[in-house]
N, C-alpha and C positions, 0 to 999 in steps of 0.2 A: 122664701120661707125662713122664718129665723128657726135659728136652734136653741133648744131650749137650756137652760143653766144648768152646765151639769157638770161638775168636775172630775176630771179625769181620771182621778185615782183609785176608783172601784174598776178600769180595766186593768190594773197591773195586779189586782187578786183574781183575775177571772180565770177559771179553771181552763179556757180555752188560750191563753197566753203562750205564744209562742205554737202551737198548733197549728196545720196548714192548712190557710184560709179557703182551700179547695171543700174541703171537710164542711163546710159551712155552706155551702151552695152547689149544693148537688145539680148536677146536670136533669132535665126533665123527664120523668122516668124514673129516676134511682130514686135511692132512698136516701131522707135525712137523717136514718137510725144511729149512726155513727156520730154525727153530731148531737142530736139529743141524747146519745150517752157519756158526752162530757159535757152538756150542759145540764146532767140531770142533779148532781150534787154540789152546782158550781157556788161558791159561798156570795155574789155579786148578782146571782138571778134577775130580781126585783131592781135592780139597778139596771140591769143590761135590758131588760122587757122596756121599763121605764122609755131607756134612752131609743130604742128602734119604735116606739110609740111616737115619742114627740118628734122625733125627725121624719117618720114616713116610710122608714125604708122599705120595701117594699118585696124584696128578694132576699134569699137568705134566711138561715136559720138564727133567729134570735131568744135569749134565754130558754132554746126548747124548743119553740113554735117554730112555726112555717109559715111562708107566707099567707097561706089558706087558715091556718088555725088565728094568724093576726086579724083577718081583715072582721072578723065581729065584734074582738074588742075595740080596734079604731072607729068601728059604729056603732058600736055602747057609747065610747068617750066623746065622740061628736054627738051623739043625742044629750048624753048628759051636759056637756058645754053651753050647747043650743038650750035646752031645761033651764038652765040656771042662766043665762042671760036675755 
């Protein structure tokens, strides 16, 4: 899979910078509350969703979401892909 163009520098404003990465991948059961409350006013949002869309990632809380709140928009984005080609 490639990865898609994305330059680095909207992670070094991201409100979870230096945060421990545990926070971010909660065990099954727990809660990602704790993570989605420093991703909820992080100023790099839209860039961090962006970048765990185009890579896949698949676990993990990414700008907010969860892996469960991801997987409809990566099947919006593969319909619409699919639509348009």
């Amino acid at each position: 899979m490639k990865l898609p163009e994305v330059t680095i520098d909207w992670r070094h404003r991201a409100a979870c910078k230096g945060a421990d990465p545990e926070t971010f991948f909660p065990l099954p059961g727990h809660s990602p509350a704790a993570a989605k409350r420093v991703c909820a006013d992080c100023p790099v949002r839209v860039q961090c969703l962006e970048y765990a869309l185009g890579t896949g990632f698949r676990y993990g809380v990414w700008a907010g979401t969860t892996e469960a709140e991801r997987r409809p928009l990566l099947a919006e984005r593969r319909r619409l892909v699919r639509d348009v080609a």
